[in-house]
ROVO-821222 format. One record per residue: residue in one letter; y, x, z negated of N, C-alpha, C, CB in turn. Coordinates in steps of 0.05 Angstrom, whole numbers, plus 5000, padded with zeros to 4 digits. Glycine has a CB too. Layout:
REM residues N
AYXZYXZYXZYXZ/...
***
This chain:
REM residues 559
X557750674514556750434500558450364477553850484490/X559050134465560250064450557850084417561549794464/X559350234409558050304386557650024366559950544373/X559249874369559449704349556949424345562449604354/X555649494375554149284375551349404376554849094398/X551349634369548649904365548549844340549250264371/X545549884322545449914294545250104289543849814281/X545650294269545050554260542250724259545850544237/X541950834270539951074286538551304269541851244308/X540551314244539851484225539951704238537651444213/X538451914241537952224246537352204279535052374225/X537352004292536552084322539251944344532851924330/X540152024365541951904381541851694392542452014395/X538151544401537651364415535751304395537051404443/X535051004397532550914392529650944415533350634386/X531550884431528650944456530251074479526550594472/X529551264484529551464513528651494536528851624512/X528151354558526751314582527451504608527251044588/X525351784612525951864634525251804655525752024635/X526551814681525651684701526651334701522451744700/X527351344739528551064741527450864753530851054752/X524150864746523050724770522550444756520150864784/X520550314771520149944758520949974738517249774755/X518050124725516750134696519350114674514950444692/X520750434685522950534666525050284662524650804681/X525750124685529050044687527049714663531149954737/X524249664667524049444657523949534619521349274673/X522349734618522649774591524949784575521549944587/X526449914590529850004578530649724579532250234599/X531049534601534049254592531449124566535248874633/X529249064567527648984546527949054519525549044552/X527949314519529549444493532649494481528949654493/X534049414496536749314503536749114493537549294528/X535848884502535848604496534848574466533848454517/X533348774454533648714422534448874407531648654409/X536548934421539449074405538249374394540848854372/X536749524415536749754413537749964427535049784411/X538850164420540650414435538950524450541950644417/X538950474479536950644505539350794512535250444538/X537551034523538651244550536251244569539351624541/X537451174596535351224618536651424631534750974638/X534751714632535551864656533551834685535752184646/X535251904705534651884727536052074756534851624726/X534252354759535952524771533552734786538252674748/X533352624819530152634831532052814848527952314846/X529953064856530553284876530453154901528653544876/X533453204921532353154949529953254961533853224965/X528553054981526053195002526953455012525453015030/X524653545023525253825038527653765063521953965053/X527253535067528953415094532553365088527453065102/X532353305065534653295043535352895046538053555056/X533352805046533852595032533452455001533152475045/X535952354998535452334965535152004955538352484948/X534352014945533151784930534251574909531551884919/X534751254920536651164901534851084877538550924914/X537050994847535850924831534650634832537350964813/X531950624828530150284835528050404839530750054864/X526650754843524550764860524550684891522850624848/X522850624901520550614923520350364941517950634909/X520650164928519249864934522149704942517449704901/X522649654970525049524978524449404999527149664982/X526349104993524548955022526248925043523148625018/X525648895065528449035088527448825109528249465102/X529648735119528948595151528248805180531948415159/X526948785186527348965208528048835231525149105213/X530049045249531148995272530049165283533648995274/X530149125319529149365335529949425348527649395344/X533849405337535049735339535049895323537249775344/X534650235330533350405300536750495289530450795309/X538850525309540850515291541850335266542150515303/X542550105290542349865258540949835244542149635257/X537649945247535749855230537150085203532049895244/X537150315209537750545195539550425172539050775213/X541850445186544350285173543750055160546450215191/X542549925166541949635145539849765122539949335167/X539349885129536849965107538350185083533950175128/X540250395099542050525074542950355057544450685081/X544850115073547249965057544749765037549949735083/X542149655043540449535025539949785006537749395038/X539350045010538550174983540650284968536650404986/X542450304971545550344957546950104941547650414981/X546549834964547349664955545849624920546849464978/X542449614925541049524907541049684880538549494917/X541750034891542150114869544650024851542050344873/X546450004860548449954849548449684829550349964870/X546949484849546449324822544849334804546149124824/X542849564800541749584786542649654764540549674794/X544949914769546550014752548649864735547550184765/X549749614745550849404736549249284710551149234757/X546249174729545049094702543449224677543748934708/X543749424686543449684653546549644634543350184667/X547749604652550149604641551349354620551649634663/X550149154640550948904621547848854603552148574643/X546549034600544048974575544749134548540549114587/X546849374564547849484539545349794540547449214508/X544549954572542450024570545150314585539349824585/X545750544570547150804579545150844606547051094553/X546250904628545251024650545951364651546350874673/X544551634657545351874661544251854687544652094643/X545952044707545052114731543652434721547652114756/X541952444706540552684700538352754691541552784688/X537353034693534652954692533953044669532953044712/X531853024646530653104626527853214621530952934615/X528353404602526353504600525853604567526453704621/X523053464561522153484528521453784524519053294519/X524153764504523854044489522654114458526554134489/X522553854443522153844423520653614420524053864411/X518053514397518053204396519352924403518053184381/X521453084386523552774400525552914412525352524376/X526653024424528553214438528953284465528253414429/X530853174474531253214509532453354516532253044526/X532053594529534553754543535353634562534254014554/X537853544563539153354594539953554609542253134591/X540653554639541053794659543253594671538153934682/X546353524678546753374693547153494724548553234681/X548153294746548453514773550553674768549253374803/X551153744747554053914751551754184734557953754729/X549254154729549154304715548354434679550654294723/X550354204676551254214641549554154634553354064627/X548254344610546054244593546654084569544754464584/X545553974548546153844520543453734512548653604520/X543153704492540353654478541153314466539453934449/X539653174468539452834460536752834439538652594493/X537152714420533952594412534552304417532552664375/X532052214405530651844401528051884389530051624435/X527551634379525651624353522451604378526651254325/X523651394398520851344424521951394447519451024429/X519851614455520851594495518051534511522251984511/X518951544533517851364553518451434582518951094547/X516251594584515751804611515951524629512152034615/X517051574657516551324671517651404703518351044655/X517151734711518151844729516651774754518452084724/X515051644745513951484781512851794796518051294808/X512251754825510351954834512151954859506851894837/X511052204877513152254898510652314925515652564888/X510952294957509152314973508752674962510052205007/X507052694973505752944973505453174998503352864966/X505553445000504953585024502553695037506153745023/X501753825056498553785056498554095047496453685090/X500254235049500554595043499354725059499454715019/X500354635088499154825114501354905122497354685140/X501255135145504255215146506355075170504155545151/X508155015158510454855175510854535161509354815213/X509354555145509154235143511754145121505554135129/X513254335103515554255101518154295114515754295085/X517854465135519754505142520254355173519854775137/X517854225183518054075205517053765197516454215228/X515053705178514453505175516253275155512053565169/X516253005159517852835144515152625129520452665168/X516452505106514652315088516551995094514752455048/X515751875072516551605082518151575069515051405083/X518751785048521451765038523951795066521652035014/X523651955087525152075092525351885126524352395086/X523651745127523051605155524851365166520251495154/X526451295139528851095146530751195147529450895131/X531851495144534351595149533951795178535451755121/X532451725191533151955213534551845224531352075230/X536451985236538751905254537251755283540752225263/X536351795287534151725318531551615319533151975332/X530851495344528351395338526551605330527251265359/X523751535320522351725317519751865332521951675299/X520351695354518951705387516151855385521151905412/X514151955394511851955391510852075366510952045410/X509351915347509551975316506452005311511051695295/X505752265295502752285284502952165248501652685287/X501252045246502351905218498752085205502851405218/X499552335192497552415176497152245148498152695171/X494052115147492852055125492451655126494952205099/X490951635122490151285124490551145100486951215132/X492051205077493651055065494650895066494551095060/X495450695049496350375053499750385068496550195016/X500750555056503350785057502050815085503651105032/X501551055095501251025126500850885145500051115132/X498450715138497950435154500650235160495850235135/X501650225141504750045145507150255159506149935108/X507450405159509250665170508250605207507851055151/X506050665205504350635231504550335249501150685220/X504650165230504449895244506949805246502849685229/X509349855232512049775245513349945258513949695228/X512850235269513250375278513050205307511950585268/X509850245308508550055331509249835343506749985326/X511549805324512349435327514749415335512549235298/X516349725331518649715342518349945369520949785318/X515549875385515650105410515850305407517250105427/X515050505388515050725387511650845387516950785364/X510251025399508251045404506851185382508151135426/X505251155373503951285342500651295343504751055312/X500451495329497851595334497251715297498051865363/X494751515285494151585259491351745261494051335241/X491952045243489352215235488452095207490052565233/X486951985196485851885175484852115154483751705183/X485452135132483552415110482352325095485052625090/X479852225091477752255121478251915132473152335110/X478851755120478151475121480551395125476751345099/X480551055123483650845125482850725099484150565156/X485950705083485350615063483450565034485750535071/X483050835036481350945012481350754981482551275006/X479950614975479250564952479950194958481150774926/X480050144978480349884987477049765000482949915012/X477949545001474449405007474749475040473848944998/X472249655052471349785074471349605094468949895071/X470349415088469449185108472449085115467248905094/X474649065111477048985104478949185122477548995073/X478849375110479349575129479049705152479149665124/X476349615157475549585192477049495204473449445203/X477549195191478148975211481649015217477048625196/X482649175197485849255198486149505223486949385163/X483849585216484149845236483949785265482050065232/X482449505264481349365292484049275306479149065287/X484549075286487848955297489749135308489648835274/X489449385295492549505301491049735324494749695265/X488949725328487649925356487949695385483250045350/X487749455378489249265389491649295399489449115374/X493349225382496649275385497749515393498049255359/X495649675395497249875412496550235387501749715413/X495650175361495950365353493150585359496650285329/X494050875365491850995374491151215339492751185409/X487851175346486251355327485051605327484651265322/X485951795307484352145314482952135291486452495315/X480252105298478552175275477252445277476451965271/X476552595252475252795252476253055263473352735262/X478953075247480753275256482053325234482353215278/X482653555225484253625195486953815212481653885167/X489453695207491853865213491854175196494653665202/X492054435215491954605203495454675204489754805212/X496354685222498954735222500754595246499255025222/X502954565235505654465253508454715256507054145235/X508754675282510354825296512454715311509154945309/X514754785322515354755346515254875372516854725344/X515254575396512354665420514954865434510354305448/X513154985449515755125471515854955493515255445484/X519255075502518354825525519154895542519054545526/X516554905561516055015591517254795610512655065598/X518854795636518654735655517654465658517854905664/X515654475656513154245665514453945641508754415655/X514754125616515254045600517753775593515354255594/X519953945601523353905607523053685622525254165625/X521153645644522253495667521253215643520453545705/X518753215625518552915619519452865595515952805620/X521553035588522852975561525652755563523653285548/X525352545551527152355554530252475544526152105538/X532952245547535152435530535252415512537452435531/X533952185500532752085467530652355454530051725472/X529652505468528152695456529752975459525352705469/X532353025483532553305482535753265459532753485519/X535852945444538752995431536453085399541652615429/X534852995399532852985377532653405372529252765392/X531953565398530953755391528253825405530753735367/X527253985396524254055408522453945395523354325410/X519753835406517653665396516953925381515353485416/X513553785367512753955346510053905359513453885314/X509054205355506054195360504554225333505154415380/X502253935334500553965321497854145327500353755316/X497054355314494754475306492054325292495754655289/X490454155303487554075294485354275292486553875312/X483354245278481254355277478154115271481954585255/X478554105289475653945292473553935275474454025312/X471753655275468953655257467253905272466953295260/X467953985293464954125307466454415315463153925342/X468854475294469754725293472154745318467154945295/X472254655335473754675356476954615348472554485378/X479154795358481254745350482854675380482254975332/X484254505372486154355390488854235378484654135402/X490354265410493854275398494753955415496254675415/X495953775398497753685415500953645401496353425426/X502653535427505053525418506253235406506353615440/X507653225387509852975378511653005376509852855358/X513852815370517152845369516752845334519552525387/X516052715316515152635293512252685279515552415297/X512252825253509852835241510452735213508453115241/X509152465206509552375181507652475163509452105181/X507452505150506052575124505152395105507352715111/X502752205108502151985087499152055079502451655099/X498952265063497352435050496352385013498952705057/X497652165003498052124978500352224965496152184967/X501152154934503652154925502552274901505351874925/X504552484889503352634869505752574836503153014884/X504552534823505252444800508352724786501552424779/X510652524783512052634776513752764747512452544788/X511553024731511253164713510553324709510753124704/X511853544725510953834722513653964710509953994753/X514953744713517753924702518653804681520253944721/X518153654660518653524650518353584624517853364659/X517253754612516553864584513753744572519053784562/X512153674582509753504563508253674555507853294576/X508253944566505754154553507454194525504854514575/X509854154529511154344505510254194477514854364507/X510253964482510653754458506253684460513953384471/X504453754475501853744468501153304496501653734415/X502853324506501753054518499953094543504252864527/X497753024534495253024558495252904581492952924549/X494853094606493952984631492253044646495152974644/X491052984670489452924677489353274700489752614684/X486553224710487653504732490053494754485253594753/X490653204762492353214780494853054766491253114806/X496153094737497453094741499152864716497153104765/X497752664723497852394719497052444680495252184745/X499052244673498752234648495751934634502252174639/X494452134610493052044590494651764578492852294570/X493451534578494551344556492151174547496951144566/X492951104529490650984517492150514523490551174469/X489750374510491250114518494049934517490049994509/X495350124499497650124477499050244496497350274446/X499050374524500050614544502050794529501650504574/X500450854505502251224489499751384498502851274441/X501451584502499652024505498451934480502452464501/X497852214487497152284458498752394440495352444456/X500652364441503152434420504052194416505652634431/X504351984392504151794373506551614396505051884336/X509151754394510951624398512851684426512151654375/X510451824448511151744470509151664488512551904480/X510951514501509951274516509651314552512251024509/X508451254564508451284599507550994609505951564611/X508750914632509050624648508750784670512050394647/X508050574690507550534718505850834735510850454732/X506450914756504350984769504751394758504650864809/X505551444742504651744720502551624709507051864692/X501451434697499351394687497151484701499351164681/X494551584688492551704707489951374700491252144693/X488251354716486851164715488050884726486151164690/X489350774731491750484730492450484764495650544705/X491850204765492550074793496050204791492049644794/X496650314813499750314818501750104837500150574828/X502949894829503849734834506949704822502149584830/X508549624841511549564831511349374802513349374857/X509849054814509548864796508148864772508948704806/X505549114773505549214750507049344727504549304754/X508549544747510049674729512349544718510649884739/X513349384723515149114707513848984687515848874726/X511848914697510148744670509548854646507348664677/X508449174651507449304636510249404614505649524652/X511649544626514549574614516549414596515849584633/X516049084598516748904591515248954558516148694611/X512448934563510348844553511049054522507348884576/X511149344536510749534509513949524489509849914522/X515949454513518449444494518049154474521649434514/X516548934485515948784466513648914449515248514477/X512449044447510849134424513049314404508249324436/X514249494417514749694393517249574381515050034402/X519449324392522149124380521148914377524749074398/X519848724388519348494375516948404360519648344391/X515048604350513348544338510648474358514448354323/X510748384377508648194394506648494398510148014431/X503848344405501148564412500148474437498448574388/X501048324450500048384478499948544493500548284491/X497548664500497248844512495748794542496148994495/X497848954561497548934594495048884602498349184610/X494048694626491348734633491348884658489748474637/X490049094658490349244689487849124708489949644686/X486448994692484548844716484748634721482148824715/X484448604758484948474775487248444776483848304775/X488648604782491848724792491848674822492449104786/X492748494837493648424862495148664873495348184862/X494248614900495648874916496648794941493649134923/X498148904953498048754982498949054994500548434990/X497148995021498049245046500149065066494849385069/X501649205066503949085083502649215122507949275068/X500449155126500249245162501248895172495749385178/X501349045202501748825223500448565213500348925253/X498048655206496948315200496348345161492648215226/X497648195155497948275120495648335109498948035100/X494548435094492748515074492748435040493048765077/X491848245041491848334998489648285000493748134965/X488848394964486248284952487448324913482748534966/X485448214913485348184879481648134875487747824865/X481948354845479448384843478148614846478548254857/X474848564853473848824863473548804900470448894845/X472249044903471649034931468948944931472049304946/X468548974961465048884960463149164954463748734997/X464649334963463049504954463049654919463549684974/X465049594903464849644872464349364865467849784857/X463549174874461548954872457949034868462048784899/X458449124885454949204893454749414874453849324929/X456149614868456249894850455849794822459350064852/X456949614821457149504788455349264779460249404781/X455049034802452948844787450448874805453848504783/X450049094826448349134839447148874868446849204816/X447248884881447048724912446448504909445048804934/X443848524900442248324899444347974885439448474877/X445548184860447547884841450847914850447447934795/X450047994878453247894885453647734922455448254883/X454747424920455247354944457647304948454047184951/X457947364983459547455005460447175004458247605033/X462047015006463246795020465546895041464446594999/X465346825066467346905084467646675101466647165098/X469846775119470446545140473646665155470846195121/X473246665195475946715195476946405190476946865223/X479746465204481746165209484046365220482945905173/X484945975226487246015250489545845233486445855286/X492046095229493845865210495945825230495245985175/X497445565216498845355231501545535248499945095207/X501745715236504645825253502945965278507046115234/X500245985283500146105299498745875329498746365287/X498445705323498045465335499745455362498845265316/X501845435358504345325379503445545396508245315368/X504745835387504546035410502746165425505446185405/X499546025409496446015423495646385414496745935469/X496646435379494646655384493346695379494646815382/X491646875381488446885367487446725348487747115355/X484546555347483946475331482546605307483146325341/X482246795316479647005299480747215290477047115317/X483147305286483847555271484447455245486247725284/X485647205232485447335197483047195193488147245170/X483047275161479847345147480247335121478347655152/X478547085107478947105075475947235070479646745055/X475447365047473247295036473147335003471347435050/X470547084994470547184964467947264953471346954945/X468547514939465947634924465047464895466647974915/X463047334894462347224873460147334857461946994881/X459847344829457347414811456047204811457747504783/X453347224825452146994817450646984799450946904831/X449947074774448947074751450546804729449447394743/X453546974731455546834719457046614736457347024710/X455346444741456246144754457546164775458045974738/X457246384791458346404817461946594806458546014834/X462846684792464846704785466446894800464646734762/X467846874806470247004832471047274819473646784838/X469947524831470647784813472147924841467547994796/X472647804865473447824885475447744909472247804886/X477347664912479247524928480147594947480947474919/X480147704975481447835004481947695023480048025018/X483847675027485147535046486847685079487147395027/X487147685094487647765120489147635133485947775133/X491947575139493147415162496247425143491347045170/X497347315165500447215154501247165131501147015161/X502947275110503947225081501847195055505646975081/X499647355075496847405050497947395021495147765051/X500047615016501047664986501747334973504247884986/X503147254990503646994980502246804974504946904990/X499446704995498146544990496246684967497146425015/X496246924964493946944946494447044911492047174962/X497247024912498747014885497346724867502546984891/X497246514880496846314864493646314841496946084886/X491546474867488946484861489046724834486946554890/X491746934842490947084814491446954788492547334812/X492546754785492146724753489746554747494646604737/X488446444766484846294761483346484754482946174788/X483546704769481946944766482047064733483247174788/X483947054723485347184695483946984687488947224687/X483046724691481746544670479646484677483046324662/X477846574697475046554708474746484720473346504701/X475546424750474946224766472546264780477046184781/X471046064775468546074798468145954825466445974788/X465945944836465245864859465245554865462945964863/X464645514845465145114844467945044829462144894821/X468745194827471745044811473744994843474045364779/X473045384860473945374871473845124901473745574867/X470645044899470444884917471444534902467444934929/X471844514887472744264883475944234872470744144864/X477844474888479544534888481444344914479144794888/X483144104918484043974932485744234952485643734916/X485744264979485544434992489244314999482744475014/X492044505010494244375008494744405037496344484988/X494444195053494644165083496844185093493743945093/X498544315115497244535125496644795123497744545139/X497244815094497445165096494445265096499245335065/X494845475100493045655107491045755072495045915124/X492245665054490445815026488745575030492045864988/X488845365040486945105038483345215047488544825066/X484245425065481945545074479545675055482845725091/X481145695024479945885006477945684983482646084989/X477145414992477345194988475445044991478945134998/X474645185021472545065032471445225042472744875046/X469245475036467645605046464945625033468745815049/X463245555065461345535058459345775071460845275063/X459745845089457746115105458146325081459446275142/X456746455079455846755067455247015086453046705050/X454747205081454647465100451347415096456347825087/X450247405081447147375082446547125104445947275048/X448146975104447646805125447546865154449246635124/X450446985162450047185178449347375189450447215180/X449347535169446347675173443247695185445747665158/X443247435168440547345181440647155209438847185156/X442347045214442446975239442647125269444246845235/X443747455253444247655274440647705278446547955261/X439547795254437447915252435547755266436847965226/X435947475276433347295283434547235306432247015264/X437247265324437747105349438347385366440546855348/X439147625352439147835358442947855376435947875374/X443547665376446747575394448547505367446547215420/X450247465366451947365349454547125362453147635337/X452446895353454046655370454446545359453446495387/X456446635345457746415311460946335330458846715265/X461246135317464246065330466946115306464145695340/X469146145311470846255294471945985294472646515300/X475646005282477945815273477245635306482046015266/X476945385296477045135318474945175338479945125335/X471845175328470645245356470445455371471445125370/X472045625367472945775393470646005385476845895395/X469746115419467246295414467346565403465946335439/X465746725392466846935387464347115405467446985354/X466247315418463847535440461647655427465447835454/X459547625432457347665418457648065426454347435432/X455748225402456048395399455548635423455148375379/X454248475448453348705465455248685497449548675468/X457248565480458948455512461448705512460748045509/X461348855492463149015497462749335499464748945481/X463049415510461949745520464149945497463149825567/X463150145493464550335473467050415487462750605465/X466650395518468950605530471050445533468250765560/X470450175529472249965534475150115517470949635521/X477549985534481049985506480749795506484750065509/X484049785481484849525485485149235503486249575482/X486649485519487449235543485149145558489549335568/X482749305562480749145576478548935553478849405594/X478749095534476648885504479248575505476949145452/X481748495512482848275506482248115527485348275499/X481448325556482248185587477648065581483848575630/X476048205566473848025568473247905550471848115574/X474747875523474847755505477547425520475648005478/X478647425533479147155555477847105563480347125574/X476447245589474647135609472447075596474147295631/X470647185570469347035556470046685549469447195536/X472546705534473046475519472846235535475546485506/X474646255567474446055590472246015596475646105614/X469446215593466446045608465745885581463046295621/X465945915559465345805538467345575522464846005524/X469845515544471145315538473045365515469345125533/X473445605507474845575481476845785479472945595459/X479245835471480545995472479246295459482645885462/X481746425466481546755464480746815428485146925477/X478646965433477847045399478147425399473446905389/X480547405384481147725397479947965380484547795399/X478647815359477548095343474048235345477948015309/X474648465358472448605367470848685341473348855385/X468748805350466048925337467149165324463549005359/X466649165301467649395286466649625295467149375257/X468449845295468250075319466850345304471850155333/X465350485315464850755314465750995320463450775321/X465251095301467351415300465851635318467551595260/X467551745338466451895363468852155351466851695404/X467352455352468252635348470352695368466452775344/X469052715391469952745413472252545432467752765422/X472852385413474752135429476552065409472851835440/X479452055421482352135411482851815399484952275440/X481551605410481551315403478451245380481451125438/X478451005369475851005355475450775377475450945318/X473550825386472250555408470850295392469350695429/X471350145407469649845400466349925399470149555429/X464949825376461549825374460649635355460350105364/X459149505358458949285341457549455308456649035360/X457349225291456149345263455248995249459349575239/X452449045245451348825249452148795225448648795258/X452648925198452948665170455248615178452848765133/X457948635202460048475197460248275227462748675190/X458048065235458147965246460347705242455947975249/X461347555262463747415254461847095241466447365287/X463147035214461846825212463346615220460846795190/X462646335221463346075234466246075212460545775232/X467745895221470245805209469745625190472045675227/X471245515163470045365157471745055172469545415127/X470944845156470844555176473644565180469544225161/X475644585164478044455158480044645189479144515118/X482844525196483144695218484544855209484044615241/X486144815185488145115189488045175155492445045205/X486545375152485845535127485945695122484545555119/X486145865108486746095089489346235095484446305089/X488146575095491046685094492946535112491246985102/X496046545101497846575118499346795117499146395119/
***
């Protein structure tokens, strides 16, 4: 760094110290840079058990996919190399020292640096600023590091990853699982215990519906005790492709059943999307008194400092806090403007937008329906829902009935939107706009006298009028469910489909339905029931999520 454009530091080396290179870190450091303060960011993450290592940016990279897995591979290294590198550029022109090393608090203000060569040396700064982001996690059964891969590690395999068990129903798994699926590779998700834990339920059905659809198969009620590799018999050899014998020997998974029974099957691939465990065990915080949580995750108060005055923690080390990329930028921004420019704004962590990246998009903002009901209790909270059919999907005739907005409203407080979910094509995008209404109260009539923007698909969020109480009670009194979805089109009432039914036969009577009723194919089934005994979750209907009518307009909501 050029000393000359640093102010004097007095007794410490840095003014602010940032370990760890993720959102949080890289936004706080150029922020404090930018008002002419002396940063060091270190950044120096242990390869996986697999030995892949990790560029500086974190986690969050957006990639085209191709479906070839070589090129895909290769396009995907040269994007995370590429990106680091400019990352490292722009620390550089903020005036922000980069170390490829890692740190650890030895003193209040005092870092022992480690670089890869080794070499130790001690740094202080007056403020630091934990910001080491979190890493997937292992389940600690035996084999599972030494045969199993995470999603760190799932874009560098040399090969496809040909029949894949994706342990754990995380948002992280669900997306691992659904482009897997997308590029023909066969995948099979064990859920611990659920899909998408801490997400709105009703929401999550319907994701799990789509992609049991598309091809993705479900093991419920099975806990992985161990992974191996299978032997391979004879019988074996003859159906192993050359794609699997350049790969190696598959791996047998070890289950143990809800009803005690243990059972083995085989994969080429076992992913691991089990949750991500907060990265600070090595880091010195017991030494210096900074509080965390049992698992891990650091104590902050609204100001996001420990409990030690003058250090600071961003993005997903925080314990309590939505973990999000775009959070952790905001938030990072936010505190280097508190402690250099004077300003007191302080981050709002509620109603933090999220989006699940599956086959058919996912976001929401807000609460769910169910920490709706938990918090203002049933009775003062309504359901507005509705599917639709958006315009890109028109031309190529697909389904009218797979995406799905809905909004949770308080009806006490004027109908006010504490709720936002959306389902279909570029969800994240259409539903960015609705988060900053939300930040300023948007209700139920603002939202309906909202000019709807034709043709897109948020127009749909605009005009809803059905409720789940509506439906509801229409199930409860006709005992059928003969609501029509996006354009008319019928949707199969709840007793037309048998449990044993698959995919391919629930789409072939979900047609021949739509033709006696004149209306095209409505492809989303009856939210399904969990069978101990069955390697798929089967179609079964569930009367509070009967499909409600579309609303009037033709092409609305998510896209």
């Amino acid at each position: 760094m050029d000393s000359q454009t640093v102010p004097s530091l007095g007794s410490y080396d840095y003014d602010l110290l940032v370990i760890g290179g993720g959102s949080g870190g890289l936004a706080v450091a150029k922020e404090a840079a930018a008002r002419m303060k002396k940063v060091l960011i270190l950044d120096l993450e242990a390869p996986t058990p697999r030995g892949t290592e990790r560029e500086l940016g974190g986690s969050s990279v957006n990639l085209d996919m191709q479906h070839s897995w070589s090129e895909l591979v290769e396009a995907v290294q040269e994007q995370v190399k590429s990106r680091s590198l400019e990352l490292k550029r722009e620390l550089e022109s903020c005036g922000v020292l980069y170390l490829n090393a890692a740190g650890e608090i030895v003193a209040p203000h005092t870092v022992q640096v480690t670089g890869i060569n080794g070499i130790k040396r001690q740094l202080t700064a007056e403020t630091l600023v934990i910001a080491t982001g979190d890493r997937p996690q292992y389940l600690g059964v035996p084999g599972d590091r030494q045969y199993c891969i995470t999603s760190e590690d799932l874009l560098s395999l040399p090969h496809p990853p040909g029949r894949t068990l994706v342990v754990g129903g995380s948002a992280e798994g669900l997306e691992c699982a659904g482009f897997l699926s997308g590029l023909g590779q066969p995948v099979t998700v064990t859920p611990q215990p659920h899909i998408l834990p801490g997400f709105d339920q009703k929401m999550a059905q319907k994701i799990e519906n789509h992609m049991l659809v598309a091809g993705v198969d479900f093991l419920y009620h099975c806990s992985l005790t161990k992974v191996e590799q299978a032997g391979a018999c004879c019988e074996d050899v003859l159906s192993v492709t050359t794609q699997q014998l350049s790969r190696g020997r598959r791996l047998r998974v070890t289950f143990v059943c809800k009803d005690g029974q243990t059972k083995q099957e085989d994969f080429d691939t076992v992913l691991l999307c089990v949750g991500r465990k907060a990265c600070t065990g090595d880091i010195g915080l017991q030494c210096v008194g900074v509080q965390c949580s049992q698992d891990g995750r650091i104590l902050v108060n609204e100001q996001d400092q420990t409990s030690v005055d003058h250090i600071y923690a961003i993005g997903s080390v925080q314990h309590g806090r939505p973990h999000t990329t775009g959070l952790s930028v905001h938030s990072g921004t936010l505190l280097a403007r508190r402690l250099y420019a004077g300003d007191s704004i302080l981050c709002d962590y509620t109603n933090v937008p999220t989006v699940v990246l599956t086959p058919v998009e996912y976001a929401a903002c807000g609460l769910s329906e169910e920490k709706a009901n938990l918090t203002f209790g049933e009775a003062s909270i309504e359901v507005y829902h509705s599917y639709y059919w958006p315009m890109e999907w028109t031309l190529p005739g697909r389904n009218k009935n797979s995406c799905y907005v809905k909004v949770i409203c308080h009806i006490p407080d004027q109908e006010r939107v504490v709720g936002l979910h959306a389902m279909g094509p570029n969800a994240g995008d259409i539903l960015q706009g609705f988060v900053a209404a939300m930040k300023y109260g948007l209700t139920k009539r603002q939202l309906d006298a909202t000019v709807g923007l034709h043709p897109g698909s948020a127009q749909v969020f605009t005009s809803l009028t059905q409720t789940q109480r509506m439906s509801e009670a229409l199930m409860r009194t006709s005992g059928r469910a003969h609501f029509l979805g996006a354009e008319g089109s019928a949707i199969v009432p709840s007793n037309a489909l048998h449990p044993s039914f698959n995919p391919v036969v629930v789409r072939s009577v979900l047609d021949a339905f739509s033709s006696l009723t004149g209306g095209q194919s409505s492809s989303v089934p009856p939210e399904p029931r969990s069978f101990p005994d069955k390697k798929t979750r089967p179609f079964t209907p569930s009367q509070s999520e009967q499909q409600p009518p579309a609303s009037p307009s033709r092409h609305e909501t998510d896209s």
